[in-house]
N, C-alpha and C positions, 0 to 999 in steps of 0.2 A: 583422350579421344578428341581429336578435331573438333571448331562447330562448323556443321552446314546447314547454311539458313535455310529455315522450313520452305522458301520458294521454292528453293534448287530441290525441294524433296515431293512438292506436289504435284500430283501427274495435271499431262498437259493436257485442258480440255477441249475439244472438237466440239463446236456446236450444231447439233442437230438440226437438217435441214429435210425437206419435202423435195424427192425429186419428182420434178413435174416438166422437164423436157433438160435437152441438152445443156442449156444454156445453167441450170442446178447442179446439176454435174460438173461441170465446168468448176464452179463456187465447191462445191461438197470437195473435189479435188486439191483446189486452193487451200482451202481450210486444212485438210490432212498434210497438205506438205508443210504451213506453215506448221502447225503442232508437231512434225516429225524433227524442224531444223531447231525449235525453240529447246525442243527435250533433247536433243544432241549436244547444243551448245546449254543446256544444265549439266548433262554427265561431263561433257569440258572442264568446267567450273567444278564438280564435283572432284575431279581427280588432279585439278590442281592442286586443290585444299589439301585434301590425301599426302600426295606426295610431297609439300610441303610440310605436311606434320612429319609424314618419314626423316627429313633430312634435319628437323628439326628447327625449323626457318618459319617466316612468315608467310604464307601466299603472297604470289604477285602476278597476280591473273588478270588476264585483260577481258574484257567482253567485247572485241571484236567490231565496235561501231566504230 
């Protein structure tokens, strides 16, 4: 069985905010999109890993920066 590191396996956390007008919304918004792009780009990483054990190779995954 592959390793993947315990990051790529911790859910992504949203930090809890007070909406108190538009302008928190705005934030509370930002927030969920970043946590939505970070845990996409783990499942990425996750299935590189994967299918690199499949082929029986090493990962050569990039992260994208």
């Amino acid at each position: 069985m592959p390793e993947v590191p315990e990051a790529l396996l911790a859910p992504n956390v949203v930090p809890e905010r007070r909406v108190s007008g538009l302008k928190s919304v705005g934030l509370i918004l930002a927030d969920h999109v970043e946590a939505l792009e970070a845990g996409n780009a783990d499942k990425a990483a996750i299935r590189c890993i994967l299918d690199a054990a499949k082929a029986g190779a090493e990962p050569a995954c990039t992260t994208g920066d």
